[in-house]
N, CA and C atoms as an extended XYZ file, in Angstrom:
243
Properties=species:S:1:pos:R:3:atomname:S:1:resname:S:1:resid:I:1 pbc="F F F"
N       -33.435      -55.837      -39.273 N   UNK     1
C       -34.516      -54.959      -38.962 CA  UNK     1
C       -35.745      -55.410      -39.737 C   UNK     1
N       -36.943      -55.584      -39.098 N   UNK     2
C       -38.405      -55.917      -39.475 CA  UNK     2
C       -39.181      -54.968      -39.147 C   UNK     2
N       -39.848      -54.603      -40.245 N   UNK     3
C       -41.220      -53.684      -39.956 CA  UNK     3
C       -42.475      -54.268      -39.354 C   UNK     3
N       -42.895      -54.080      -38.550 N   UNK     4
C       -44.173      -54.741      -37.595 CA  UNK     4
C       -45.430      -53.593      -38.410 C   UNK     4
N       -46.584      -54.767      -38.394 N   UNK     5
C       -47.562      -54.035      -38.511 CA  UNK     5
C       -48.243      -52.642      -37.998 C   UNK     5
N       -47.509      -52.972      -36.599 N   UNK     6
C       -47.998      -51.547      -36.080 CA  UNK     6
C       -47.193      -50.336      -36.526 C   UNK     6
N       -46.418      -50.801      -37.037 N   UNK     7
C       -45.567      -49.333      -37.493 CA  UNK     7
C       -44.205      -49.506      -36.843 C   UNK     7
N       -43.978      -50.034      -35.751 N   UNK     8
C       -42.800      -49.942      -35.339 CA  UNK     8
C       -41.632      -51.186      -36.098 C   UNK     8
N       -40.456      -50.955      -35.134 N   UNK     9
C       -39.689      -51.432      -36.079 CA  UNK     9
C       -38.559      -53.083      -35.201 C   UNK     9
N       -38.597      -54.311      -35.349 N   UNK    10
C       -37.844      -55.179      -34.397 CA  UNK    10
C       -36.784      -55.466      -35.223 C   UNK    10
N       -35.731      -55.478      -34.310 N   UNK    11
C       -34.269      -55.352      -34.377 CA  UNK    11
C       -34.032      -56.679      -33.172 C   UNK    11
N       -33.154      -57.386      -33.940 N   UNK    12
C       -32.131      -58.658      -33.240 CA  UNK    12
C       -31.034      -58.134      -32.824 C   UNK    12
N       -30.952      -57.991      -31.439 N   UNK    13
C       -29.573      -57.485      -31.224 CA  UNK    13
C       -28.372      -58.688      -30.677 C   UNK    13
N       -27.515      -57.734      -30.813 N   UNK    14
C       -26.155      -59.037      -30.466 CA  UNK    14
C       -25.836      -58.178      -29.174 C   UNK    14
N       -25.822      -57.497      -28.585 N   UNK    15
C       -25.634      -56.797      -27.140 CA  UNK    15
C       -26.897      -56.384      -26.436 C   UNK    15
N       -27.074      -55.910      -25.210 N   UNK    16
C       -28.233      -55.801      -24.295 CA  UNK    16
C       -27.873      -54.173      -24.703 C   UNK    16
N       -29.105      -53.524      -25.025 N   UNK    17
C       -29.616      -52.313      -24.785 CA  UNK    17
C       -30.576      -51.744      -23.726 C   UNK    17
N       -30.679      -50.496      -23.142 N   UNK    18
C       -31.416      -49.920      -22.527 CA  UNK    18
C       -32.536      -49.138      -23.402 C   UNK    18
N       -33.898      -49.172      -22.443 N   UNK    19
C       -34.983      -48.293      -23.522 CA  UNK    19
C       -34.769      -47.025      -23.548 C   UNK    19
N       -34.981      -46.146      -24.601 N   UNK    20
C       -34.561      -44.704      -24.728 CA  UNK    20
C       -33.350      -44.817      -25.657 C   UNK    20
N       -32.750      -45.768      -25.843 N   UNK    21
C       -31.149      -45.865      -26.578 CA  UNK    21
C       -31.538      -45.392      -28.128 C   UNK    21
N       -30.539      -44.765      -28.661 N   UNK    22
C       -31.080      -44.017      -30.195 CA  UNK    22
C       -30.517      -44.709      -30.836 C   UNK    22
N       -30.829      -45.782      -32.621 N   UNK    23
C       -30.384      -46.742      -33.366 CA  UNK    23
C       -29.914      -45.942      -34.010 C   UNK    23
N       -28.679      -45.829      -35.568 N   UNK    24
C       -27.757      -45.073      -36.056 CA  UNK    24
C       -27.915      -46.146      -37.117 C   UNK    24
N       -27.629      -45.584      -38.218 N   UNK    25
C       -27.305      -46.203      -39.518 CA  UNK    25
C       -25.473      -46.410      -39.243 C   UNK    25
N       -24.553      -46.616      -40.722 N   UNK    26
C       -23.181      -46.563      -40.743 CA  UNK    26
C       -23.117      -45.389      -40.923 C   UNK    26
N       -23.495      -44.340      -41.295 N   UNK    27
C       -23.379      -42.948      -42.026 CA  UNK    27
C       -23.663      -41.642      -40.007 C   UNK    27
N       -24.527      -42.485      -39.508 N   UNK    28
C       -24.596      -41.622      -38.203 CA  UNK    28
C       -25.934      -41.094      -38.693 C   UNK    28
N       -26.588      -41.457      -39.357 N   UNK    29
C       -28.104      -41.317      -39.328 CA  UNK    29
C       -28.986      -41.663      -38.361 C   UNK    29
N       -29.858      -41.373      -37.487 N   UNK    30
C       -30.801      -41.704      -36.073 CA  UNK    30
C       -31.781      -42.273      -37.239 C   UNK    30
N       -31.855      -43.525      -36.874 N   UNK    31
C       -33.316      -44.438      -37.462 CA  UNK    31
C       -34.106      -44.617      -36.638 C   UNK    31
N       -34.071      -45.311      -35.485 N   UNK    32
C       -35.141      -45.877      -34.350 CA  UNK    32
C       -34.408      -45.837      -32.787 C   UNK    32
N       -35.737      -45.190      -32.535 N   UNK    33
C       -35.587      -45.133      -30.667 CA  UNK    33
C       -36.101      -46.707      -29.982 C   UNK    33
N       -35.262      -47.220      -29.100 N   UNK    34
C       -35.824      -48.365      -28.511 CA  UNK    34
C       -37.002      -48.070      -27.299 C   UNK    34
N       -37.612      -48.745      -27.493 N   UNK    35
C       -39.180      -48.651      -26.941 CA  UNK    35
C       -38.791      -49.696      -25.410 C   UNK    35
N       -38.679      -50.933      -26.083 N   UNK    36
C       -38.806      -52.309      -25.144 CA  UNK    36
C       -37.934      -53.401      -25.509 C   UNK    36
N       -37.626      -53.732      -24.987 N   UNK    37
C       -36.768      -55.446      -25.123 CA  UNK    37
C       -37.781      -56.551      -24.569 C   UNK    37
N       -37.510      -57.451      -25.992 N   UNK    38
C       -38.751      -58.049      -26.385 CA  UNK    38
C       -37.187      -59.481      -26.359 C   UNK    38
N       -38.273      -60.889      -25.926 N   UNK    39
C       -37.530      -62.057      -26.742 CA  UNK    39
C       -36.975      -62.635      -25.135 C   UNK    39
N       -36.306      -63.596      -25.570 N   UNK    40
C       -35.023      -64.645      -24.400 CA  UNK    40
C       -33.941      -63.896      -24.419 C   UNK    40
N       -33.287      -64.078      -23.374 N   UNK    41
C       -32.326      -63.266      -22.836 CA  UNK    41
C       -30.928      -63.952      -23.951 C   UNK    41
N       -30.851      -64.966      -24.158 N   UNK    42
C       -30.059      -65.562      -25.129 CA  UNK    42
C       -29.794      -64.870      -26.574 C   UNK    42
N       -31.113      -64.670      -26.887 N   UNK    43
C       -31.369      -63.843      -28.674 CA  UNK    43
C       -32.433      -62.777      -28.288 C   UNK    43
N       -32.342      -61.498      -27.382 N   UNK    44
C       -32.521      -60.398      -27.260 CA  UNK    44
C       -32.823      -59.675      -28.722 C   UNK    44
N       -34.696      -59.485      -28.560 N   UNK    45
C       -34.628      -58.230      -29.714 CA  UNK    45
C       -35.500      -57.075      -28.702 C   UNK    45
N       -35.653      -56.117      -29.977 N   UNK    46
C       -36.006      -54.715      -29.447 CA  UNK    46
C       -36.694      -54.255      -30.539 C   UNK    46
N       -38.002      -53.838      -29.807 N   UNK    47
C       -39.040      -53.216      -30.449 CA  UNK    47
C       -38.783      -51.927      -30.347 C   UNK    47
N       -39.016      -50.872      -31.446 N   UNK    48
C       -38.183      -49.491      -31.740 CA  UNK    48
C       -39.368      -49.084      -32.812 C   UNK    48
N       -39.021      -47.623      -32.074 N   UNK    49
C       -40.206      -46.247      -32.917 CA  UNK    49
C       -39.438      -45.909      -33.821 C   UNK    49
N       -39.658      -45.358      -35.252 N   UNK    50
C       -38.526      -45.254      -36.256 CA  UNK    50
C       -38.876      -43.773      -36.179 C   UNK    50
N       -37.460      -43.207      -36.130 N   UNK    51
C       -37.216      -41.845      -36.227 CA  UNK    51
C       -37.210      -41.332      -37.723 C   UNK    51
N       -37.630      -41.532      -38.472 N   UNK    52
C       -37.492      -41.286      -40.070 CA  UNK    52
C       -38.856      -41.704      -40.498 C   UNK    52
N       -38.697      -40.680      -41.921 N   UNK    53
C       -40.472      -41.160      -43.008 CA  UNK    53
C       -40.010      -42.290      -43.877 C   UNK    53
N       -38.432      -42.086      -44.069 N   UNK    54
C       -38.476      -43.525      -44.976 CA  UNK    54
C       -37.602      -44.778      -44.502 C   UNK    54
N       -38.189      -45.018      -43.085 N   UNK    55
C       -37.773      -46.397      -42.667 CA  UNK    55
C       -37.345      -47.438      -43.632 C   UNK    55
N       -38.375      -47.807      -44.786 N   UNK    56
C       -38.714      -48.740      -45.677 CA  UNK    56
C       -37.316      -49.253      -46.204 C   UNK    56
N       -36.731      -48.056      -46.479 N   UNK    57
C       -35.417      -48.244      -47.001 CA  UNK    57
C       -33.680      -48.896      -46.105 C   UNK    57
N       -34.154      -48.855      -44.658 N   UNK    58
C       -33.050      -49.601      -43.839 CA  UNK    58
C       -33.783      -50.895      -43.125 C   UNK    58
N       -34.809      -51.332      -44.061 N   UNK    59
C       -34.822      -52.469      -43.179 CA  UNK    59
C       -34.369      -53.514      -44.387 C   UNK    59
N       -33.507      -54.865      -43.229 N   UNK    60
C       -33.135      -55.649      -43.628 CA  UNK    60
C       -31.037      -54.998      -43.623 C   UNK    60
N       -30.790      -54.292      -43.033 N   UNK    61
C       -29.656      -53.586      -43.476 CA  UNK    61
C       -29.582      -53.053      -41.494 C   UNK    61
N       -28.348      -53.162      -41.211 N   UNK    62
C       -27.635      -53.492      -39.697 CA  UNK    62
C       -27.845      -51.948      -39.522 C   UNK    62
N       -28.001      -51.964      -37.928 N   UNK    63
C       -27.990      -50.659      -37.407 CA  UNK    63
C       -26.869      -50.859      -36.048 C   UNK    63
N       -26.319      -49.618      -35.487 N   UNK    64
C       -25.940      -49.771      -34.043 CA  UNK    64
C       -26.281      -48.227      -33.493 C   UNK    64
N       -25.736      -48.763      -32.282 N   UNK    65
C       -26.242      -48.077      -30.980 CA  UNK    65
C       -25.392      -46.984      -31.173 C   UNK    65
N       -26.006      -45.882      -30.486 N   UNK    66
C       -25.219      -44.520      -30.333 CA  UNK    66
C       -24.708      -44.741      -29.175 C   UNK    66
N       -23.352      -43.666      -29.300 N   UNK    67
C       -22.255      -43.910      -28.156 CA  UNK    67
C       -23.016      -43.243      -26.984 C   UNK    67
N       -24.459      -42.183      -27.095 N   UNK    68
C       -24.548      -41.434      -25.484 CA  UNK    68
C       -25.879      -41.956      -26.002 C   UNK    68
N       -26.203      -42.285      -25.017 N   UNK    69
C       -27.985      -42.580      -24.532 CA  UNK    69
C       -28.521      -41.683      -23.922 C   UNK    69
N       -29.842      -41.181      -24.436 N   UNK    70
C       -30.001      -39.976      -24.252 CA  UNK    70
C       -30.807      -40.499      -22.707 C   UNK    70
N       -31.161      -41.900      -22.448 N   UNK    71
C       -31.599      -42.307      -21.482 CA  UNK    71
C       -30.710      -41.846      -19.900 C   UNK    71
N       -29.617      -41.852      -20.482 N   UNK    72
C       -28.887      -41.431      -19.159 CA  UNK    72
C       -27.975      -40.300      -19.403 C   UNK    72
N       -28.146      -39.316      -20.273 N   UNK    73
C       -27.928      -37.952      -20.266 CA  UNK    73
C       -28.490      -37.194      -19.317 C   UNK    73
N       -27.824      -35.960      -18.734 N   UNK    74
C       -28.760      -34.990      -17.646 CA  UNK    74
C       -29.450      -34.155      -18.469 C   UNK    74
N       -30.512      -33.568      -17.666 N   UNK    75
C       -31.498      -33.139      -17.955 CA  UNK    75
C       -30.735      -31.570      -17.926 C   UNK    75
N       -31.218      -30.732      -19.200 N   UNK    76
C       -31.202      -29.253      -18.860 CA  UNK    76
C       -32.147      -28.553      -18.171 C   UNK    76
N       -31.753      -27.422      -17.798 N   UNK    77
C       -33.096      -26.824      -17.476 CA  UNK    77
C       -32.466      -25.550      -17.351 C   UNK    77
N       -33.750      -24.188      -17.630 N   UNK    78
C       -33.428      -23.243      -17.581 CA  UNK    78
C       -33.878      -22.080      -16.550 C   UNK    78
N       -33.343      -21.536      -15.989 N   UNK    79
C       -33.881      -20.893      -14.628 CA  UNK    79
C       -34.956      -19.459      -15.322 C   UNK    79
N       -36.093      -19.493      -14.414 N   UNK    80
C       -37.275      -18.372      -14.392 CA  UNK    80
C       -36.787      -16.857      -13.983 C   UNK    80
N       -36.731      -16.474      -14.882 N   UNK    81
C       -36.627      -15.105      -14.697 CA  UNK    81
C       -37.539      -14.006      -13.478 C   UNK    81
């Protein structure tokens, strides 16, 4: 994990992700939402919004993917009274 100037955060992945996918520490901590897949299809990275104030502290240190993507979760909704 690299901190980009703009604030966001690039991650080298070893599997193909979808955008919307939520990044996880080992502990099950949410660090970074994937934005975009960035790079060659060979060495795939991903540019990611960091869900946390103290990013500073997991970069350089492995993240993975959460088991449900909230990308393809259904939508709730609640009916109008």
């Amino acid at each position: 994990m690299h901190l980009a100037g703009s604030g966001r955060v690039i991650i080298q992945l070893s599997t193909e992700l979808v955008e919307g996918q939520i990044l996880c520490d080992e502990k099950g901590t949410r660090v970074a939402k994937v934005n975009e897949m960035i790079g060659p299809v060979s060495r795939p990275f991903a540019s990611a919004t960091p869900l946390t104030n103290n990013i500073k502290k997991y970069i350089g240190k492995s993240v993975f993917a959460s088991q449900e993507s909230p990308a393809n979760k259904p939508k709730k909704f609640r009916r109008r009274k």
